[in-house]
C-alpha positions in Angstrom: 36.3 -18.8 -29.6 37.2 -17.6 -26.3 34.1 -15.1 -26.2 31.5 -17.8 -26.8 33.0 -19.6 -24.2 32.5 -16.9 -21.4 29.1 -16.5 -22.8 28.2 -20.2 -22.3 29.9 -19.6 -18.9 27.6 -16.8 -18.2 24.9 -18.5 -19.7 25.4 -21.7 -17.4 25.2 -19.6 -14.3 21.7 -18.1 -15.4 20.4 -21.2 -15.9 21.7 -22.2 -12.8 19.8 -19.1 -11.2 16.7 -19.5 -12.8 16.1 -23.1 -12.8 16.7 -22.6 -8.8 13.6 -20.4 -8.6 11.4 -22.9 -10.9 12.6 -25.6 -8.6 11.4 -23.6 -5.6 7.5 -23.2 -7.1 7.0 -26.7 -8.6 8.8 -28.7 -5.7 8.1 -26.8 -2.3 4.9 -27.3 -0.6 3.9 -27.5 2.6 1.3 -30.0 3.9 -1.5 -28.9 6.2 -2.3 -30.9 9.3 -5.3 -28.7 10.9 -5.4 -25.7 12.5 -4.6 -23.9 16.0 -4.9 -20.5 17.8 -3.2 -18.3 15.7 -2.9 -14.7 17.0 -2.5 -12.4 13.8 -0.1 -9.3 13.9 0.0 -6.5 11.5 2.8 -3.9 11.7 2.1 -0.6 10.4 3.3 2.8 9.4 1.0 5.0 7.6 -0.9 2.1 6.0 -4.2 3.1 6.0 -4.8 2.4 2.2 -3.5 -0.6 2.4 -4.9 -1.9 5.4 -8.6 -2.6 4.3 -7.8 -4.9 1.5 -5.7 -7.1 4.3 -8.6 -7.0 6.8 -11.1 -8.1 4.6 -9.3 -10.9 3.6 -8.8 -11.6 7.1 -12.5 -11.1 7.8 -13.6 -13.7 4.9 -11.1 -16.5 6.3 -12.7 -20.0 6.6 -11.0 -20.7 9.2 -10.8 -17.4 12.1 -7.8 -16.4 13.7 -7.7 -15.9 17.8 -7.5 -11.9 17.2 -5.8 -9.4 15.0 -3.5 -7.0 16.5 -2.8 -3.7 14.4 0.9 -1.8 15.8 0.7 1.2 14.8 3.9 2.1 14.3 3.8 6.1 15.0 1.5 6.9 11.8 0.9 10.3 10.6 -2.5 9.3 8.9 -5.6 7.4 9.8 -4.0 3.8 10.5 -5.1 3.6 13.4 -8.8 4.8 12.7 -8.9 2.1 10.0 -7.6 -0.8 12.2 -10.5 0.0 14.9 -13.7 0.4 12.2 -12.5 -3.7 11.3 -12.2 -4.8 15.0 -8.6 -5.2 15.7 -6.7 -4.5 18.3 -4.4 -1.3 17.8 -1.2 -1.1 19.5 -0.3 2.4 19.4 4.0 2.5 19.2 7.3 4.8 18.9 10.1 3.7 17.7 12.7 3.7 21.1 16.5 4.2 19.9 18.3 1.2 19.4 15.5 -0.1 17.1 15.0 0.2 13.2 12.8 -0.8 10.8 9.4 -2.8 11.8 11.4 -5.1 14.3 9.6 -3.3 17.1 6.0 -3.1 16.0 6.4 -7.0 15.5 8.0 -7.2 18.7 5.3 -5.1 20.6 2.4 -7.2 18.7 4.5 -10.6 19.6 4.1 -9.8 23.7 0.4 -8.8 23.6 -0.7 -11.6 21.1 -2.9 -14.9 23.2 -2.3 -17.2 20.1 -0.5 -20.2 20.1 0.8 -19.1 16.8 1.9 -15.7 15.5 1.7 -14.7 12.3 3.5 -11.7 10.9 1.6 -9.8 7.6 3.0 -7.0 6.3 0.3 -4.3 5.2 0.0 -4.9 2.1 -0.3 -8.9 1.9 -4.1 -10.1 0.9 -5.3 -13.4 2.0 -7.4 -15.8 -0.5 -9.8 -17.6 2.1 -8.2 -21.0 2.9 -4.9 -19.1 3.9 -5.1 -20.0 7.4 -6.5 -23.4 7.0 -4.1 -24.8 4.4 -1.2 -22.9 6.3 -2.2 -22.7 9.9 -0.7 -25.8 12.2 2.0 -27.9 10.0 5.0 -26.4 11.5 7.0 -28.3 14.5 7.4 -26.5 17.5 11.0 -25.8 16.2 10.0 -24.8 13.1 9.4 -21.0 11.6 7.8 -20.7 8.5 8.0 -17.7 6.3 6.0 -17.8 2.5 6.5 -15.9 -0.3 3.8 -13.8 -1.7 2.9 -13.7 -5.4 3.7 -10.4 -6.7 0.2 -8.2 -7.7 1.2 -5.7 -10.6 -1.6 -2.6 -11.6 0.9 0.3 -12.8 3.8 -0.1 -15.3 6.6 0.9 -13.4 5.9 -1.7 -11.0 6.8 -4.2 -13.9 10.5 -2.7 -13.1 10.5 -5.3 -10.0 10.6 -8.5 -11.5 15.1 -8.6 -10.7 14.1 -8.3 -6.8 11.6 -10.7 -6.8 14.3 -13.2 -8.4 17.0 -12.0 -6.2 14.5 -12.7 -3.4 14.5 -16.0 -3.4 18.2 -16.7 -4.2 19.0 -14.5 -1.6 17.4 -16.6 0.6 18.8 -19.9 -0.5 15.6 -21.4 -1.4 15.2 -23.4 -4.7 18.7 -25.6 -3.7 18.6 -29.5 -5.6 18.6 -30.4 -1.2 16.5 -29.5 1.5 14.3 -27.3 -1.6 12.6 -25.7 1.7 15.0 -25.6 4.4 17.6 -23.1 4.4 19.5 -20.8 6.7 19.6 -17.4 5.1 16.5 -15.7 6.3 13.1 -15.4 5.8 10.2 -14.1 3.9 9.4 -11.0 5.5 5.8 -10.5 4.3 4.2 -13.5 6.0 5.6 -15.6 8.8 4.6 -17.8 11.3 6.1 -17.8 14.5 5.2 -20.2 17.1 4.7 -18.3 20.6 6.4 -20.3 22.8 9.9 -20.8 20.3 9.2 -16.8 20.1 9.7 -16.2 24.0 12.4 -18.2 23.6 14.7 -17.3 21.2 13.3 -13.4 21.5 12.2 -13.0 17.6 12.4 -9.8 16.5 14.9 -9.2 19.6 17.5 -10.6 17.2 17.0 -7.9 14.5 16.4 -4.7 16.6 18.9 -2.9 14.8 18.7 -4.6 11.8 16.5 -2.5 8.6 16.6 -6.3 6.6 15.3 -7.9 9.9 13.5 -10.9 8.0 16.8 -11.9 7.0 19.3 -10.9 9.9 16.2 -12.7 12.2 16.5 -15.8 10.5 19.9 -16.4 10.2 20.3 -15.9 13.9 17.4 -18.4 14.6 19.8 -21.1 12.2 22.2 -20.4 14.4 20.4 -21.4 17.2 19.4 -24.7 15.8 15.7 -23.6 14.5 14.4 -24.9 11.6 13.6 -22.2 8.9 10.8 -23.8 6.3 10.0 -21.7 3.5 7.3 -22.5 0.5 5.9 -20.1 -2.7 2.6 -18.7 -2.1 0.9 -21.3 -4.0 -2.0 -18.9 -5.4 -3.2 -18.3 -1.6 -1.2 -15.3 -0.4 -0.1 -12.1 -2.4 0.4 -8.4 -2.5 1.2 -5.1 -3.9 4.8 -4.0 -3.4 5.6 0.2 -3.9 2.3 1.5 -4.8 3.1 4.9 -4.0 5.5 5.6 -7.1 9.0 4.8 -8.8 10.7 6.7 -6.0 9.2 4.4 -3.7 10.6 1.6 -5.6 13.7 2.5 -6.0 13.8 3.6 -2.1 13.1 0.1 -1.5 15.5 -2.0 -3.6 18.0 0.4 -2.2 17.5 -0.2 1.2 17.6 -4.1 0.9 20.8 -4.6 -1.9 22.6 -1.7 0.4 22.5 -4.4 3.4 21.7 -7.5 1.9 24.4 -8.4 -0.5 26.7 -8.7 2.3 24.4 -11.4 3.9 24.2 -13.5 0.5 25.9 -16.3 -0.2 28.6 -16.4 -2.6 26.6 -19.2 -5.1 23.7 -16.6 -5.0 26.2 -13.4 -5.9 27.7 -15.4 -8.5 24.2 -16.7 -10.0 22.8 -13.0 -10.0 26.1 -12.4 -11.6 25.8 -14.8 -14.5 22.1 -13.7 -15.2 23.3 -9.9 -15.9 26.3 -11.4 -17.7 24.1 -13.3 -20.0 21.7 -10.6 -20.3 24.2 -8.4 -21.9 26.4 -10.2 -23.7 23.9 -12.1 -25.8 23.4 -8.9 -27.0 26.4 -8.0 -27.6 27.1 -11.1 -29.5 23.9 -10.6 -31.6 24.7 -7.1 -32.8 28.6 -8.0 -33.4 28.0 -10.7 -35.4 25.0 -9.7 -37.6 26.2 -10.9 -40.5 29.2 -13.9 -38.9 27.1 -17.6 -38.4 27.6 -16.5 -34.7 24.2 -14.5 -35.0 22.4 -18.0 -34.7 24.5 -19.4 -31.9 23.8 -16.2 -29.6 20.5 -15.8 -30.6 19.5 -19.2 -29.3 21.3 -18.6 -26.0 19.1 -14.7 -25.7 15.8 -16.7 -26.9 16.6 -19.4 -24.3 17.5 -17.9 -21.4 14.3 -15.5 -21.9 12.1 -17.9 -22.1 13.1 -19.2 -18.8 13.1 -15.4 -17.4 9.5 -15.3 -18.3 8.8 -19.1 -17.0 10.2 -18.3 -13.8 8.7 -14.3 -13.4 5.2 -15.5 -13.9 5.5 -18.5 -10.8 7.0 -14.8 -9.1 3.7 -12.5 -10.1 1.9 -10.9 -12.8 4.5 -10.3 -14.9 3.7 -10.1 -18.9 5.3 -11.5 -21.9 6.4 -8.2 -23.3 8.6 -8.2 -19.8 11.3 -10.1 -21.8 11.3 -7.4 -24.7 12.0 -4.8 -22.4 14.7 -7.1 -20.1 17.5 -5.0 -20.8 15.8 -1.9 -19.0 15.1 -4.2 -16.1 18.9 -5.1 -16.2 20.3 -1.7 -16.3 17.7 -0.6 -13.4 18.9 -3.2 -11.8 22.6 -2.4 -11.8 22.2 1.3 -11.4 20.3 0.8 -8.2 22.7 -2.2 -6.6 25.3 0.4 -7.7 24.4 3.5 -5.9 22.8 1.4 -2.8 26.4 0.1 -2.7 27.9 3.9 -2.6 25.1 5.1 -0.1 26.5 2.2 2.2 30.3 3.0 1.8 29.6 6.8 2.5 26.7 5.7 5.5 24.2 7.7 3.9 20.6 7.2 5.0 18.2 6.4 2.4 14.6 8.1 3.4 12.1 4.9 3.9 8.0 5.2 5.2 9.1 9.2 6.4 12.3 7.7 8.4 16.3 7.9 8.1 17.5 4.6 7.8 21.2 3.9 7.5 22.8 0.8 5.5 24.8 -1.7 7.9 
């Protein structure tokens, strides 16, 4: 009795979890009221395969930005090169000490941008062509506004992401019954606009120079300064391809994020993540102990369920497939291993290597 209890306690929190990330892509929108000068700024380490695909998207907008400014951001490879043959402007950057991360290539393209509005892509973001003219000018001049991208999938190992892109928007607070798109945690780092002026003032990426999670530490010190953070899903006009290099690269990634960014999340969102890997295995547990005990039927229902609303929510998150939910239990267990040893990196202080640099868990 008292074990299906904790599993409808566990199961309660999942939902809880879930139906937060459903709420976020069916209620969250954000109205578009025309459009200004907005100055586009790309930071960039080593990016030149992923650069073209961003710059023709830029290039086929219906609405054209001011200018696109390229920071490269010390690259060993042609980024630079690639940047110039589409017309931006390159900023050519070192990382100073006291900096991590790409707080300082945003930071350099922030003070050489004309726009009225800045716009921070990362590298690998693609535009569909009404971007900038459904997302252009409906922010207030105390408002930043980050989206989040829907999730492009070409490799299988890729598929291995889908617990990151859930955690990504609890982590940030989004999805909540109030204020769906207003929240004080952070902000999508992928895509954000930034208006100039609120920039200058508050010094953006100034906030975060130290900071390797700096679209979260960033936001929550702009909160504290009174500024609105507005967050919305892509809504089919914004997306890209996380970790195309390999597994490693993955893995590199999640680990530098969870090794900092648990400590920033709030204590609803550990407990939700919490219940979903609680439900995850002890539905099936419950299934393979009770096999032959009219149990079987009760936990099955709960497993069927709450997959159904995994899959629900991981296709509004990217191109995940049905057969994702066969496999869950291999997402799970990547999951934990990687939060786990990201926690022990961070409790030793050692670096995890990330785009050819030492970074160090704070």
């Amino acid at each position: 009795m008292l074990e299906g209890l904790q599993s409808v306690f566990f199961f309660s929190l999942a939902l809880w979890a879930l139906f937060r990330v459903l709420r976020f892509f069916s209620r969250c929108r954000a109205p578009s009221n025309g459009v200004t000068s907005i100055s586009i700024i790309i930071p960039a380490r080593n990016e030149e395969r992923r650069l073209p695909k961003l710059l023709d998207s830029i290039s086929y907008q219906t609405v054209k930005p001011l200018e696109v400014i390229v920071v490269n951001d010390d690259s060993s490879d042609a980024t630079a090169e690639v940047a110039e043959r589409y017309g931006a402007k390159v900023l050519n950057v070192k990382l100073p000490q006291g900096w991590s991360g790409k707080s300082f290539a945003c930071y350099s393209g922030a003070k050489a941008a004309q726009g009225e509005i800045l716009l921070f892509l990362d590298a690998d973001v693609i535009l569909a062509p009404e971007f900038l003219e459904r997302f252009g000018d409906h922010i207030g001049e105390n408002t930043v506004l980050s989206i989040q991208p829907y999730h492009i999938l070409e490799d299988f190992y890729e598929h291995f992401s889908i617990m990151f892109n859930i955690i990504a928007v609890l982590g940030m607070d989004a999805g909540k019954k109030k204020n769906c798109t207003f929240k004080t945690k952070g902000l999508f780092g992928p895509c954000i606009f930034f208006p100039r002026r609120l920039y200058e003032e508050t010094g953006g990426h100034l906030l975060a120079r130290s900071s390797i999670i700096e679209d979260m530490d960033m936001g929550m010190s702009l909160a504290k300064r009174g500024v609105n953070l507005l967050s919305v899903p892509h809504n089919s006009l914004i997306s890209f391809r996380m970790y195309p290099e390999g597994i490693r690269s993955l893995i590199s990634g999640w680990m530098k994020n969870f090794s900092t960014g648990a400590s920033r999340s709030s204590f609803f969102t550990i407990v939700q993540v919490f219940g979903i890997v609680a439900t995850s295995f002890n539905c099936l547990k419950g299934i393979f102990e009770n096999l032959h005990s009219p149990l079987l039927f009760g936990y099955t229902l709960l497993y069927v369920v709450f997959l159904g609303l995994v899959y629900v929510a991981a296709t509004k998150l990217g191109a995940f497939k049905w057969w994702d939910t066969i496999i869950w239990p291999l997402h799970v267990t990547l999951f934990v291993v990687v939060f786990l040893v990201s926690l022990v990196l961070r409790f030793l202080h050692i670096p995890i290597l990330w785009r050819g640099r030492k970074v160090y868990p704070s």
